[in-house]
Each structure stands twice: as structure tokens, then as C-alpha cells.
N, C-alpha and C positions, 0 to 999 in steps of 0.2 A: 469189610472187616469181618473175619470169622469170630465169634463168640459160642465158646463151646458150654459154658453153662452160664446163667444168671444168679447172681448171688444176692438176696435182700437182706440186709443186718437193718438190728434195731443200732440205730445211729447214736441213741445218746439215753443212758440211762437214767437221765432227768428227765424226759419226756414222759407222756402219757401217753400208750398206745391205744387206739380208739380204735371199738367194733360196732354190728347188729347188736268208706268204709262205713264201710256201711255194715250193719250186724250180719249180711251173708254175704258180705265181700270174704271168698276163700282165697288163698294165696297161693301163688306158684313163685316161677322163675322164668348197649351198650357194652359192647363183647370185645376183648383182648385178641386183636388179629396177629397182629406180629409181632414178635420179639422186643422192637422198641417199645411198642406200647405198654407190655407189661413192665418189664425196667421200667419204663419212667412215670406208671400210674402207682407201683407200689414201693421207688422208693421217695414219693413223692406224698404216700400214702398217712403222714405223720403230722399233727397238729396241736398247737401247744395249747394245753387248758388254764383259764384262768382259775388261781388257786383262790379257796375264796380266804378273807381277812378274820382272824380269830374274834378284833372287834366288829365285824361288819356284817356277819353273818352266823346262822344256827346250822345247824341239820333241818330240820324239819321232817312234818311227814305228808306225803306225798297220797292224795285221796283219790279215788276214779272209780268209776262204775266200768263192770267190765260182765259179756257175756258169759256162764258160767261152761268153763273148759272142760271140751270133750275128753281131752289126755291130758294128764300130766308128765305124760314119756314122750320128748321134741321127735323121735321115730315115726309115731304117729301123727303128727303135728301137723293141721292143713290149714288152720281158720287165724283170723292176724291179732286173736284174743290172746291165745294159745300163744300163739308166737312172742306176742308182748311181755305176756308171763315166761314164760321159758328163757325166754334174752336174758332175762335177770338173775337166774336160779342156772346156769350153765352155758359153760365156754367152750367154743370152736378151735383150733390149729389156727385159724384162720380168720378175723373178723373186717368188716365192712366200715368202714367211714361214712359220714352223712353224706358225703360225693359219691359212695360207693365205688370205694376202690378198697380192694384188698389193701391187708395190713396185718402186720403181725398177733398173736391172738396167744395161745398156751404155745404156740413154735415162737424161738425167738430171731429166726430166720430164716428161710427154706431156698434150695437151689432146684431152678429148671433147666435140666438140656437143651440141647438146640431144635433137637426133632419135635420138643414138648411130648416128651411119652414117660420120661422119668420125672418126679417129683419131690426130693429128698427135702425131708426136715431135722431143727433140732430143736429140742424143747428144752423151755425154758425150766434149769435149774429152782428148786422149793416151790414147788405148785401143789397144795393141799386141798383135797376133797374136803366137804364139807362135814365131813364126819370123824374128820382127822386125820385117814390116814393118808400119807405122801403118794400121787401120782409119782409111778412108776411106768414104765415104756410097754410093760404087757399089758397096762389097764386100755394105752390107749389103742394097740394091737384087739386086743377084747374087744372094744367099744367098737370099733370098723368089725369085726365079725359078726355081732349081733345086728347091726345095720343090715350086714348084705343079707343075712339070714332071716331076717324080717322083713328085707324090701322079696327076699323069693317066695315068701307067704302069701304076702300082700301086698300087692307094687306101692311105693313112697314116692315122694315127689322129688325125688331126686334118681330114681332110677335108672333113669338116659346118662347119667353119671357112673355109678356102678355098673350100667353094662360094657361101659370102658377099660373094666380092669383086667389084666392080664390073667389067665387059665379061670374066671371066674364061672364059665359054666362047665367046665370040667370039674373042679370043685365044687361045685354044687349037686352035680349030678354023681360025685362020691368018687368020679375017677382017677382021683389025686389025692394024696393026702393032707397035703400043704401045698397055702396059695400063692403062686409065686406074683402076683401081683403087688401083694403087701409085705414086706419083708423089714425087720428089726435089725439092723446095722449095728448098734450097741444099744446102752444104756440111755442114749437122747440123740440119737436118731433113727428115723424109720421113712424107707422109701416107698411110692407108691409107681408101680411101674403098669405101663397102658397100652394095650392092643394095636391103637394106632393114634396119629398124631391128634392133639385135641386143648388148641391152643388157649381154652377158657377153663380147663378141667379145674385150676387154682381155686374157681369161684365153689365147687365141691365144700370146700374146707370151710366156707363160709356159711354153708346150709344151714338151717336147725335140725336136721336131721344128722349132720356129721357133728354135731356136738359129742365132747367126748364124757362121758357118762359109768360111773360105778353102779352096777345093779348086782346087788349080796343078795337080795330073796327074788324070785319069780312075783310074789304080789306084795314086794315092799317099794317104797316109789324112787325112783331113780336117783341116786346122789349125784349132785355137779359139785361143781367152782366155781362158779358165777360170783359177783359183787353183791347179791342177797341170796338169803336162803328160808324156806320154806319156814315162820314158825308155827303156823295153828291154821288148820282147814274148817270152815262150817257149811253149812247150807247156804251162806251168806255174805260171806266173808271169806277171807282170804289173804294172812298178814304173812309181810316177808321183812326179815328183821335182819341187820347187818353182819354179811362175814365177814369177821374181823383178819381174819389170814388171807383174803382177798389176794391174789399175787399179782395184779399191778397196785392198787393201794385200796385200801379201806373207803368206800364210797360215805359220799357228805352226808346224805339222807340219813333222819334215824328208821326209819322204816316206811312200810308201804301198804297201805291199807286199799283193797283189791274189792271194793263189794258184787257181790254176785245180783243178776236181774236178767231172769229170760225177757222178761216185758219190757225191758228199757226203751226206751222213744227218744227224738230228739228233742221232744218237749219237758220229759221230764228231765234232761240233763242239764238243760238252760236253765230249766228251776234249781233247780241242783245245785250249781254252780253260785246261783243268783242270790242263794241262800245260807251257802257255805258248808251243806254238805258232803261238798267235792269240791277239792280245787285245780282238777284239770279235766277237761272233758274233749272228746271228737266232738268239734260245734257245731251242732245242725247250721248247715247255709245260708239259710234264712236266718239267721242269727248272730253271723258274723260281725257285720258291718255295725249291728247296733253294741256286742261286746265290746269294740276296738274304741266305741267312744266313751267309755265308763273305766276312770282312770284304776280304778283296782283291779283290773285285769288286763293281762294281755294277749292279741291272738296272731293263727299264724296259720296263711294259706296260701296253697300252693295245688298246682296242677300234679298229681300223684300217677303214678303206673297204674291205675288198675281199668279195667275195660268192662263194662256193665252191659249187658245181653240178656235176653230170651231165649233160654236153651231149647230146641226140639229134640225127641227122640225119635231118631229118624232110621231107625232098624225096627219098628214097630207100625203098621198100617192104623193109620190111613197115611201118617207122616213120612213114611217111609216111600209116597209119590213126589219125586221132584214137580211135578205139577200143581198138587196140592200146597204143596210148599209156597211153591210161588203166587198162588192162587191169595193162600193168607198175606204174604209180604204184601202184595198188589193190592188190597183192601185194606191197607192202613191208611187213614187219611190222616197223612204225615204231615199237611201243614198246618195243624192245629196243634201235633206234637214239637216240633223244630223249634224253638227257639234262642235264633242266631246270639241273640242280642243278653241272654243269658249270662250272668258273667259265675256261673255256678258248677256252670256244663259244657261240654264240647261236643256237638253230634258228632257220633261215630257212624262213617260209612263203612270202617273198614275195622279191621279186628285187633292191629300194631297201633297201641299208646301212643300216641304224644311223649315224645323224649327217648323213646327206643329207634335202635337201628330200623330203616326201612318204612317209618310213619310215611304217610304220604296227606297230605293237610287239604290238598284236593282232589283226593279219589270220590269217584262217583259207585255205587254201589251196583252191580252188573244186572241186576235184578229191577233197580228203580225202574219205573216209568211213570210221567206225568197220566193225569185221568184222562185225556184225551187219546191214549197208548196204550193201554192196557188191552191184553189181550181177546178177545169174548169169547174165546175156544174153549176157555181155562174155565172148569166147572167144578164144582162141588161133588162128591161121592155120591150115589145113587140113595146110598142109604148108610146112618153109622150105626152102629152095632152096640154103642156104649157114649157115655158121655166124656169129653175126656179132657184131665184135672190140669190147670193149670195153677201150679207151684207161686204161692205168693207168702211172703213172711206178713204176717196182722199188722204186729207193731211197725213196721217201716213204713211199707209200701200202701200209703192211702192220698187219696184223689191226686194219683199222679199219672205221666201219659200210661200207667198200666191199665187203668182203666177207660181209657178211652180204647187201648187197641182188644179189648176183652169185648167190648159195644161195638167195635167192627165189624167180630167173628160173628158176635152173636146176630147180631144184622144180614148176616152174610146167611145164617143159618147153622153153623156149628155150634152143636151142644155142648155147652164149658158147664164145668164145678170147679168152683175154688175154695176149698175149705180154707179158713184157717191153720194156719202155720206158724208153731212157734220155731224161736231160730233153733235149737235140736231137733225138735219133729220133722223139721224140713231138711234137715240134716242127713235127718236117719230115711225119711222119703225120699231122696235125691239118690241117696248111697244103694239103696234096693231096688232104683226104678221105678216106683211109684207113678212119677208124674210124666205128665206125654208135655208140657210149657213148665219151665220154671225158670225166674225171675232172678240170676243172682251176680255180682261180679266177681273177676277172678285180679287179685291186685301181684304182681310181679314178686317174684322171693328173691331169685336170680336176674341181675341185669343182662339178661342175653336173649335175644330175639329168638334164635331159631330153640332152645329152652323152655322158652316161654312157651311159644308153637306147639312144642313136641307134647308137654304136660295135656294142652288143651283140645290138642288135635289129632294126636297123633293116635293111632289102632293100639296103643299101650300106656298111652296117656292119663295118670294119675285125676285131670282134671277132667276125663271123657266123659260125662255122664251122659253124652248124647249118641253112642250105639252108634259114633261115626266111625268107617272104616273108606280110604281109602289107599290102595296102595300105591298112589303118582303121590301123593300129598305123604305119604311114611318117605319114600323115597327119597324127595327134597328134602325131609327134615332131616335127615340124613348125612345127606350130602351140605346141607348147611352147616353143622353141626360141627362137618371135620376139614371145610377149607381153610388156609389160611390168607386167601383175598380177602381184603374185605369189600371190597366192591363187587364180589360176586356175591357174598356171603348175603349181601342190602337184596342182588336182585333176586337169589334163591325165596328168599323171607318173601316179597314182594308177590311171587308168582304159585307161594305158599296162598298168600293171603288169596289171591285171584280164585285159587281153585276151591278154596272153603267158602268165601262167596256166593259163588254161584253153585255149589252142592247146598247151600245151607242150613248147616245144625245148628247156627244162632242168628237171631239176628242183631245185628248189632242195636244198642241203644244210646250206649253215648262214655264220651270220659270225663272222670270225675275230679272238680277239685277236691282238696283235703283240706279242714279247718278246722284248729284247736284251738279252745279259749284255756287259759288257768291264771292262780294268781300271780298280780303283776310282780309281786317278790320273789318269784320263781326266777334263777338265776342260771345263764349256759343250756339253756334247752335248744337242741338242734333236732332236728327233724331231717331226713330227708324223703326224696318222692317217694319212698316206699311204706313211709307213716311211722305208725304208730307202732307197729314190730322193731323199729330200727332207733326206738328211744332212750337213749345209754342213761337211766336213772343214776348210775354212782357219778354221773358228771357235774349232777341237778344238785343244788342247795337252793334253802329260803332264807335269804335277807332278811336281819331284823328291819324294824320298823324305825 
């Protein structure tokens, strides 16, 4: 059967349409192969909420400690604090289900081609910014301008997206005047037309960075339309208080009290909680099991996208020896770190999540070898030159396998320093190169494999901090990116993973469950793998008592 575009309508205007860890879990980007898949994940993409009962329920407000955000512009947006905050203060064309399928968002349906290269939307009729005035079709024409004109500054993590759009480095390099990529149809529609086929491009719309955004001053903060909005900033704090023009409905909450804490621990949040400081917390792990049995609260854990590493910087000597390299891997004595039987953690041999295209659940890491195996050729540098830092945040990372593999090296002979790290110092050391190891996970923005990949590995990848360049490894992701097999698309991912591997700019460490305790009167709170970024507060009310 030929089908020459796909049409997704919002089905029924009684519905509710639903959109979109560690302290240096940063966040990137289950992929739409074919034609059916998309039809039938997005218009399948709709879920009825329960409304709550005028006797049975309040608003409430909504308490959490949260690390204090590097931006308040989703453009800049990398860390899933940031992200947590910005879902609530602005809206996408396009949002995410706790399944993570696309769904309608400020479009109130959008048509794709058969080639998947055009993208046309239309948006939804009375959508008001937070400041009053009416979304109109050039604000959100503006909003994609400033995006690509930011990500050419400073690559964003959505890049491998924007390099998709038609004449866009023509345009950028001034040789056009207008971009035919993005183009304004009328007054509530606007197509996005693409270089070549790019059968996930959908998931674009769903970014934080394609949030659509009014910016009136250069250094005033960005106005959305989100379900809250910004009312009072401090050192400390951080209240978001209800928008009442909300254009899918008015959210239950009466607001959101956000406290700021570079030093936050899992200890003092379990205090926190315990005390009634806060009534929802990310639950230290160690902590779960004993919240779930204390009936005023309830929790909720599940195995998340995010994958937890040892970055090297491996365009810098001495790391920059594949020998070396593997000289450190080989001197871990990994079974005193491994523990199978954990029900906290999954070893990671390989670098594909669990629940993503292409995991492989018994991959062997190409580099392992038992002690009896190991090399003896494999030697130490003559001499180092410097001592060199490896990147650890204070507050999280304490007597865990971090420091057993640091009593490895140092065993071995490598001079380590590990200053202290708070989560922006580390931020800001990471971002300049600072550090030759550091400690961090990268948890998924986009559910798409070869995305995911690209951000972390690829020679223009937003998540590269590791000075990794290879071009077999650009090439695949590449060619991953724009098949429409999907069972090529598993093995490209697969042979992606093989060759970072055995180059190794990380090493793997393991995957992470997620687990939130809050109060048990908290009502419709969904989560999916992607956490704490993907928490739709206007869904949340608290039950009287």
C-alpha cells in the first residue's frame, strides 16, 4: 500500500496530551524505523489522565532539592536538573509520553512524507506566552532561528539534528538569504524540509533545546508556555508558580518550590524527606527498600537510560597511547568491583543501555582479560611529566569502586590528583579540559541509538569530552542515523559500540537503576526511563488526608 503522507490528529479534545542520576549524570539523546512504526507509536501516543475530585484532592506544593542550574535558556541545556526545570517553564511542537513516543505538544498535529524529508505542522489555535502575548507562527519561525544560530556558535546536543536541514550551511555561511529548510505555510503551519531521508528527525521537536521560546531582551530570561512559570529566583531557591492560560489546562499543583544545594548527598536527601523538608527526592539506592516500607511515602524504581564511565582524554599523552590505555583497563582488579548480585547496578561491558536499540546483555568487553592473560609487554611510560587529575564530584562519589580503581593506578605507579569537585567546578573542568579521568554518566535525552552515539562519540559530539576522533566510528554513525532497516540500523550501533571499545575513551562502569521516594499523597506521578527530566508536574496533585 502506498501512503504518501502520515497524518497524526489530536483525536479528541477531551483528552490530555502528555509530554517531556546522579548530580553529574549529563544528558543526551528506540528509534522509528519505518513508516508503520511512526503511525502507530504516535497515534497511539495519547493517554487519559485521571482527573483529580474537588472533594478528594488539593493542589499542593511540590518540594525537591535540585542542583543549582547552569542555564536557564533549554538552548544551553545539558545537565537533567536543568532539564527538570525547563520541562515545566516551556513547550516543544512536539512532547514525549512516559513510553516515550512522540505526541502532540504546541502542534496539534503534524504530517510526514513518505521519503521522511518533509515535516509539516500545525499549531494549535490560543497558545499564550507567559507574559501575555499570543504565540504567533513567526515567534516560532524565530525560536528554530536562534537555535541553529546558537548551535553554530557552540555545538548543542541536538546538532546531528540541525545538520539535517535543508541549505542550512549555505545559510549560515551567508550564501542565501533565506532558509529553505524552514519555511511558514500560513498562519499555523510551518514545514521543516531535510537534506535526506531521516526517519527519527520527529524526535527533534521533542528536544529541550527545540522548545519554542520568546526572547525580547539579549539578557532577560527566556519566556515559554510551559504549565509553570518562573515566580522568584534566589541563591536558594527557586518558586514556579501556576500559569493560569496553560493551553492544554491549568496544572493541579499550586506551585513548586525548587531549593538550590551544590553539596546535596544522598544522605542528606533521605534526611530531607524523612523530615519533611522535601517531599520528593531522586532516592539514594541504598535507601529505597527501607522508604517502600514506611507507609507515608511512596517509591519508584526502575532500570533508566543512562550509562556511567570513566572518561579518558585520549588526544593528550600519555593517554593518547592505545597501550597505555590498556595497560590502566588491565589493572583493574575488577572482581572486587563487579557485583553480579547487586540489584542497584548492571555492569556495563559495553557502552548501549539496557532498553536501547542494539544492548547486547552478554557482551564481553574486547580489552578484558582474566589475570592469568594479561599482557607483560604492556609497560608503564618511562617517565610522567606531571601528575594527572582525575575528575571526581566530592559529594557523590565516596568509598565506591572509584576508589579502588585510583589504588590500582596508584599501585601500578601512576601519579593521580583528585581535587575535590563540586558539581559546577566539575562542570566547568570538564568543559575546558582540565581533567586527563573523570567520573560522570551520560543519561539519554533522545531515544535513539545511533543519537545517542553520535553526541558521545562522535568527532562533533556535544558529549565528547574525551578528544575522541575517529573517522570509521563518524562514518557509522552516520550511516546509522539515515537507514531506514532497522536491523541494519541494531548491527551499525553494535559495530559502533566494538570499535569505541577497543579505542577506549571510556571505560565503561555500569547502568544505573533510578529511584524516587516522595509523599505517598502524591497522585499520577509517572516517570519514565529517562527520569527526572521527563516528570510532567501539571499531572501531579496531593490528596487530602
Amino acid at each position: 500500500m502506498n501512503i504518501d503522507t502520515i497524518k497524526i490528529f489530536n483525536p479528541s479534545s477531551t483528552k490530555i496530551q502528555i509530554r517531556s542520576v546522579k548530580p553529574v549524570a549529563i544528558k543526551l539523546s528506540i528509534i522509528l524505523l519505518s513508516l508503520g512504526m511512526i503511525l502507530a507509536m504516535s497515534s497511539c501516543g495519547f493517554r487519559e489522565i485521571k482527573f483529580k475530585s474537588s472533594e478528594s484532592a488539593t493542589g499542593g506544593v511540590l518540594k525537591m532539592h535540585i542542583y543549582p542550574p547552569l542555564t536557564l535558556d533549554p538552548v544551553n541545556d545539558l545537565s537533567v536538573y536543568e532539564s527538570f526545570l525547563l520541562n515545566q517553564v516551556h513547550s516543544g511542537l512536539v512532547e514525549l509520553d512516559e513510553g516515550l513516543r512522540p505526541i502532540p505538544g504546541m502542534a496539534e498535529f503534524w504530517t510526514i512524507d513518505s521519503t521522511f524529508t518533509r515535516f509539516t505542522f500545525q499549531l494549535r489555535p490560543h497558545i499564550t506566552f507567559q507574559n501575555g502575548k499570543p504565540l504567533e507562527m513567526p515567534d516560532v519561525y524565530q525560536s528554530f532561528l536562534y537555535l541553529i544560530q546558537r548551535d553554530a556558535q557552540q555545538t548543542t546536543a541536538v546538532h546531528h539534528f540541525i545538520d539535517e536541514i535543508l541549505g542550512i550551511d549555505q545559510w549560515l555561511a551567508g550564501e542565501i538569504q533565506e532558509l529553505p529548510g524552514i519555511t511558514i505555510i500560513d498562519s499555523s503551519h510551518i514545514q521543516f524540509t531535510l537534506k535526506r531521508s531521516t526517519p527519527d528527525f520527529l524526535y527533534f521537536f521533542a528536544a529541550d533545546q527545540a522548545k519554542i521560546i520568546l526572547r525580547e531582551k539579549p539578557d532577560a530570561l527566556p519566556v515559554g508556555a510551559g504549565p509553570f512559570m518562573i515566580k522568584n529566583i534566589t541563591d536558594t531557591l527557586i518558586t514556579l508558580s501556576l500559569f493560569q492560560q496553560y493551553f492544554q489546562r491549568t496544572a493541579y499543583l499550586d506551585s513548586i518550590l525548587l531549593y538550590l544545594d551544590d553539596t546535596s548527598t544522598g544522605d542528606k536527601e533521605f534526611d530531607y524527606l524523612l523530615n519533611g523538608k522535601v517531599n520528593f527526592i531522586e532516592c539514594p539506592l541504598w535507601g529505597v527498600d527501607t522508604l517502600s516500607t514506611i507507609s507515608r511515602f511512596q517509591t519508584q524504581k526502575r532500570l533508566s537510560l543512562e550509562f556511567d564511565f570513566i572518561g579518558l582524554r585520549v588526544d593528550r599523552p600519555p593517554l593518547n597511547d592505545i597501550n597505555f590505555r590498556s595497560l590502566l583497563f588491565q589493572r583493574i582488579n575488577w572482581s572486587r568491583i563487579s557485583k553480579p548480585d547487586n540489584p542497584y547496578f548492571v555492569r556495563a561491558n559495553g557502552v548501549i543501555p539496557p532498553g536501547m536499540d542494539g544492548y547486547r546483555p552478554d557482551l564481553v568487553h574486547p580489552l578484558f582479560k582474566p589475570e592469568n592473560q594479561r599482557d607483560p609487554e604492556l609497560n608503564l611510560p618511562e617517565k610522567f611529566d606531571r601528575s594527572l587529575i582525575y575528575g571526581v564530584v566530592d559529594t557523590v562519589y565516596v568509598d565506591t569502586e572509584d576508589d579502588f580503581i585510583i589504588q590500582d593506578w596508584m599501585d601500578l605507579g601512576v601519579p593521580l590528583k583528585w581535587p575535590p569537585f563540586s558539581w559546577s567546578s566539575f562542570d566547568h573542568a570538564l568543559t575546558r579540559g582540565e581533567m586527563d579521568f573523570f567520573v560522570m554518566g551520560w543519561l539519554v535525552e533522545i531515544p535513539s541509538t545511533p543519537r545517542y552515539l553520535y553526541n558521545l562519540f562522535h568527532s562533533n559530539g556535544v558529549g565528547n569530552y574525551f578528544g575522541y576522533h575517529n573517522p570509521n566510528v563518524d562514518a557509522l554513525i552516520q550511516a546509522a542515523l539515515h537507514t531506514d532497516d532497522k536491523r541494519q540500523q541494531i548491527l551499525l550501533c553494535q559495530a559502533i559500540e566494538d570499535s569505541i571499545l577497543t579505542d577506549m575513551p571510556v571505560i565503561p562502569s555500569s547502568f544505573v537503576f533510578t529511584a524516587y521516594a516522595y509523599d505517598a499523597r502524591f497522585r499520577n506521578v509517572n516517570l519514565s526511563e529517562m527520569g527526572l527530566p521527563t516528570l510532567r508536574c501539571e499531572d501531579i496533585w496531593i490528596e487530602k488526608n
